[in-house]
C-alpha positions in Angstrom: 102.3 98.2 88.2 104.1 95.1 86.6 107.3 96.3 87.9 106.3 96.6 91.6 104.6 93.4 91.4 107.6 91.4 89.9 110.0 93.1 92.8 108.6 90.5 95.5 111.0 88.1 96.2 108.3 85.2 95.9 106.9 86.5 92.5 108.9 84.8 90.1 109.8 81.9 92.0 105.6 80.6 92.3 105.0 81.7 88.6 108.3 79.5 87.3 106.5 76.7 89.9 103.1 77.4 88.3 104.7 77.0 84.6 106.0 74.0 85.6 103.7 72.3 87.5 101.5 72.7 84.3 103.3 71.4 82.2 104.1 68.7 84.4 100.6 67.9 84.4 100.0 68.0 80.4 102.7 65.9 79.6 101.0 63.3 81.4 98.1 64.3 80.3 97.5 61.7 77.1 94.1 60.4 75.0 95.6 57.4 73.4 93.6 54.1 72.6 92.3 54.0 75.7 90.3 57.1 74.7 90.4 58.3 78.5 90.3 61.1 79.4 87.8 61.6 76.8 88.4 64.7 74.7 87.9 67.6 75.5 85.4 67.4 78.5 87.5 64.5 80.7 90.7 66.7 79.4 88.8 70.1 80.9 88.8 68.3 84.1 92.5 66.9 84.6 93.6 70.3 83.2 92.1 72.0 85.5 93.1 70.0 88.7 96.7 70.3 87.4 96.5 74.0 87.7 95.0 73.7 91.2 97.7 71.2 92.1 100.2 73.3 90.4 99.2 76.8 92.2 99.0 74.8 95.6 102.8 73.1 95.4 104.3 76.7 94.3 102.2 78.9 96.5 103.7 76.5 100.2 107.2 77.4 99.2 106.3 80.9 100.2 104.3 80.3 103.1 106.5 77.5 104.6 109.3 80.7 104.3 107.2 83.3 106.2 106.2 80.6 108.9 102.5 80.6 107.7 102.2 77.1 108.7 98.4 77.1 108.4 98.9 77.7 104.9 100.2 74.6 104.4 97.2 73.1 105.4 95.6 73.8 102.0 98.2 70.7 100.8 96.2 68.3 103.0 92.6 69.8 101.7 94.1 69.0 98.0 94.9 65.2 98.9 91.4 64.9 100.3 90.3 66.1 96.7 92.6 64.3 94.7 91.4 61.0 96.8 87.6 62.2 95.3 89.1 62.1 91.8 90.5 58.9 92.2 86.9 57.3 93.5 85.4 59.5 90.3 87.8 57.8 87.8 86.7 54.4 89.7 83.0 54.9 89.3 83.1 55.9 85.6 85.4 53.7 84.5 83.6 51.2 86.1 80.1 52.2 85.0 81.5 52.2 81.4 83.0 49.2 81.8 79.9 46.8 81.8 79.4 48.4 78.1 82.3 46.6 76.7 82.6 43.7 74.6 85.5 42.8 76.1 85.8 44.8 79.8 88.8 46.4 81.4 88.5 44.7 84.9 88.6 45.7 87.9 92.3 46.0 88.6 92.9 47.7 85.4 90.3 50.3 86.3 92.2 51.0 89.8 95.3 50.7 87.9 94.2 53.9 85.9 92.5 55.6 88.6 95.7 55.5 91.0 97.9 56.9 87.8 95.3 59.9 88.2 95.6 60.9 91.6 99.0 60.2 91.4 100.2 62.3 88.5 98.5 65.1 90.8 100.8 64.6 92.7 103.5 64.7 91.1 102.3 68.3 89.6 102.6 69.5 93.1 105.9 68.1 93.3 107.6 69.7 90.5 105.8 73.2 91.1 107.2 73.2 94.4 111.1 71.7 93.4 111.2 74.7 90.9 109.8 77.8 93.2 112.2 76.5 96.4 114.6 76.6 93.8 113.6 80.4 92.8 113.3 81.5 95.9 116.3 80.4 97.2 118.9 80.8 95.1 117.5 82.3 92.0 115.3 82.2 88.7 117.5 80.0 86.5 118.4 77.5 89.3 114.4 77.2 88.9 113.9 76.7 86.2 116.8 74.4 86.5 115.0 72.3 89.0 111.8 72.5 87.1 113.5 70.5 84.1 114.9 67.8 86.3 111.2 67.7 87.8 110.1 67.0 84.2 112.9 64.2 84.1 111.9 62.5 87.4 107.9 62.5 86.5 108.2 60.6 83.3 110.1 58.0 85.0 107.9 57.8 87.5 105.1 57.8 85.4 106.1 54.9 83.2 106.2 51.6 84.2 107.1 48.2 83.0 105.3 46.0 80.4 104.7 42.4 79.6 107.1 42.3 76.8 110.1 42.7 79.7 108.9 40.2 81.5 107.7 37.5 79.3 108.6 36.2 76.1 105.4 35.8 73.1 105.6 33.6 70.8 102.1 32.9 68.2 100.7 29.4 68.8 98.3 27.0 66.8 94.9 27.1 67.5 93.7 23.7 67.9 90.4 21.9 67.9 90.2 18.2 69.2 86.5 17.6 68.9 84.8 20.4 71.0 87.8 21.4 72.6 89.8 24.3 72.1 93.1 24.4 72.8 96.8 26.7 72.2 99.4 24.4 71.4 98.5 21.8 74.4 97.1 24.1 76.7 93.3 23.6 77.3 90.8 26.9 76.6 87.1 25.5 76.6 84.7 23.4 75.1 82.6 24.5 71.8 79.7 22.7 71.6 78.2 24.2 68.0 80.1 23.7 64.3 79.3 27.3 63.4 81.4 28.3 66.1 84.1 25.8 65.2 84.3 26.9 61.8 84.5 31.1 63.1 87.1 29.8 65.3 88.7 28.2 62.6 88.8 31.5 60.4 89.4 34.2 62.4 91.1 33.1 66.0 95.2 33.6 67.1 96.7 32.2 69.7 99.6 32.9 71.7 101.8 31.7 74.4 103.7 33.7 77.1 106.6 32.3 78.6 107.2 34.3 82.0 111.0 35.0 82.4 110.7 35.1 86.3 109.4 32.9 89.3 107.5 36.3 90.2 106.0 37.0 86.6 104.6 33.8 86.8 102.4 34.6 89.6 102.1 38.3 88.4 100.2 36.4 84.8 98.1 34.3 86.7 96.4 36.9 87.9 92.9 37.3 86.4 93.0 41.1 86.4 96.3 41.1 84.4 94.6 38.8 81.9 92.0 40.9 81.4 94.1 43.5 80.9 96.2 41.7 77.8 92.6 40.6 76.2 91.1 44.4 76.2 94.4 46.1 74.9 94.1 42.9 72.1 90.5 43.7 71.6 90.5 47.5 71.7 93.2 48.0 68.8 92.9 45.0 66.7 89.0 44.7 67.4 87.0 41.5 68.8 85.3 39.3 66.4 81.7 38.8 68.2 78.6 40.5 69.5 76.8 40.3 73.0 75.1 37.5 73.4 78.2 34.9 72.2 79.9 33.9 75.0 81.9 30.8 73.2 83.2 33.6 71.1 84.8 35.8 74.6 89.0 35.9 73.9 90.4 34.0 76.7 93.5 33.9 78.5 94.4 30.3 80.3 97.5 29.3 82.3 99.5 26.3 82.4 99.3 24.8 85.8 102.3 23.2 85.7 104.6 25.5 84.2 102.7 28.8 84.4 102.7 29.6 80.9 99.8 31.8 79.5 97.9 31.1 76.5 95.9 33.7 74.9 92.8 33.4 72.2 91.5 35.8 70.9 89.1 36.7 67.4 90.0 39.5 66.1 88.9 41.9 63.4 92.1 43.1 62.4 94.1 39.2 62.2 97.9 40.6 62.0 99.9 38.4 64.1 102.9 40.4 64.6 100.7 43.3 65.5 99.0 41.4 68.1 102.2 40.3 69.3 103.3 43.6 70.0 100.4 44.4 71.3 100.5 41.9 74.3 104.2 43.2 74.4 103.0 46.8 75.4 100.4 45.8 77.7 101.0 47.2 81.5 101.8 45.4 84.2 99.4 46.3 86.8 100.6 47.2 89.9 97.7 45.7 92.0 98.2 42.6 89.8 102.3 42.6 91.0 102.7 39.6 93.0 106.7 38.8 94.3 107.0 35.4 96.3 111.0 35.7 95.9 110.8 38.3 98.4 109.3 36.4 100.8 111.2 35.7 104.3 110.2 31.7 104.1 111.5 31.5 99.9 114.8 33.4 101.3 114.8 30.9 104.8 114.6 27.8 102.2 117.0 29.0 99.4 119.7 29.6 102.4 119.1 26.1 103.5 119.2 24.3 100.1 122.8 26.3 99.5 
């Protein structure tokens, strides 16, 4: 029965795609500080859409072959889907967000909840590279083209980081009277002494220096701030309770150079930890701003050369 079944020439070709397309979609698949997915309900979920995705991309190589076009219809069925999940992520995320000491934000939210539907995506990508190549020339060539689908989803599933773009350095925490400042950039006023003196005990500051034009305006915005003062809070912890808004990490820019100055109280007060922290952050890619590009920066560079 096994035999008979393994003799059709698709056979082997959509269960290499199926393998692949799997694992494609659990080495993406990752818990890490974040704690999303949750484990192991959130992971049940994403498993199981990477098997669907998985099935779908090996499963058109076939009926692409045998001009079942209709078939292929199924593809467009699983992007309306995958689109769902991506509004799901949103609305949890976002729901669990206002439960935070120190939130996500927005941008960071849609940041994650495009990675999601995305890394669908690329399940049905790889499943389909490694049965086409099955099917066409033979097993091994699959499995061939499976591995360099492997290759090509990790880089497409990483992305750059703050440390590439900007350089940290730790700054001085200053108070001049009831304002607050890092090094000579201004962070707020604080009105009461018991504040002052928890500022004075447990605060860090840090400055980043943005390496390009575009970085610049990629820091200022507020989404990719929030971003740097939850990853700060979430592994080094956040000094405060609800109800203390002068004690809220902050993240201010210079308007005249466009540096970034970052407070924050945390419970775990390692400075090079927290440095390397900010370092790993992700730069969002709704937060991705590139003015250099522009037709009117390129016009006026021309004309000043």
């Amino acid at each position: 029965m096994i035999e008979e079944f393994m003799k059709s020439p698709y056979t082997v070709g959509v269960i290499i795609g199926i393998v692949f397309g799997i694992i494609s979609r659990l080495s993406m698949l990752r818990t890490d500080y974040r704690q999303y997915p949750a484990n192991p309900h959130g992971r049940i979920v994403h498993i199981s859409l990477g098997v669907i995705a998985a099935s779908l991309g090996a499963v058109a190589v076939p009926a692409l072959l045998e001009k079942e076009y209709t078939a292929v219809t199924f593809l467009t069925l699983a992007a309306q889907q995958f689109r769902e999940v991506r509004s799901m992520e949103r609305e949890t995320l976002t729901r669990i967000d206002s439960l935070e000491l120190v939130p996500r934000g927005v941008t960071y939210i849609e940041g994650i909840a495009i990675a999601f539907e995305g890394r669908n995506y690329l399940a049905i990508t790889t499943a389909l590279l490694s049965t086409l190549g099955s099917v066409l020339f033979t097993w091994y060539w699959g499995v061939a083209a499976g591995l360099l689908a492997l290759v090509l989803t990790h880089f497409f599933m990483s992305g750059k980081t703050v440390s590439q773009l900007a350089h940290i350095e730790q700054a001085e925490v200053v108070m001049k009277g009831p304002d607050l400042y890092v090094n000579d950039i201004y962070i707020m006023n604080i009105g009461l002494e018991d504040t002052r003196e928890k500022i004075a005990r447990h605060s860090l500051g840090f400055i980043l220096h943005p390496k390009t034009p575009d970085f610049k305006v990629t820091l200022a915005n507020l989404g990719q701030r929030q971003a740097i003062l939850h990853d700060l809070s979430t592994i080094l912890g956040v000094y405060r309770d609800s109800g203390e808004p002068s004690l809220v990490p902050q993240a201010k820019i210079d308007l005249n150079d466009g540096r970034l100055a970052v407070f924050i109280l945390p419970q775990d007060r390692d400075p090079a930890k927290a440095m390397q922290v900010i370092g790993q952050v992700p730069v969002l890619e709704n937060a991705v701003r590139m003015p250099s590009e522009s037709k009117a920066q390129k016009g006026e560079a021309k004309s000043e050369g």
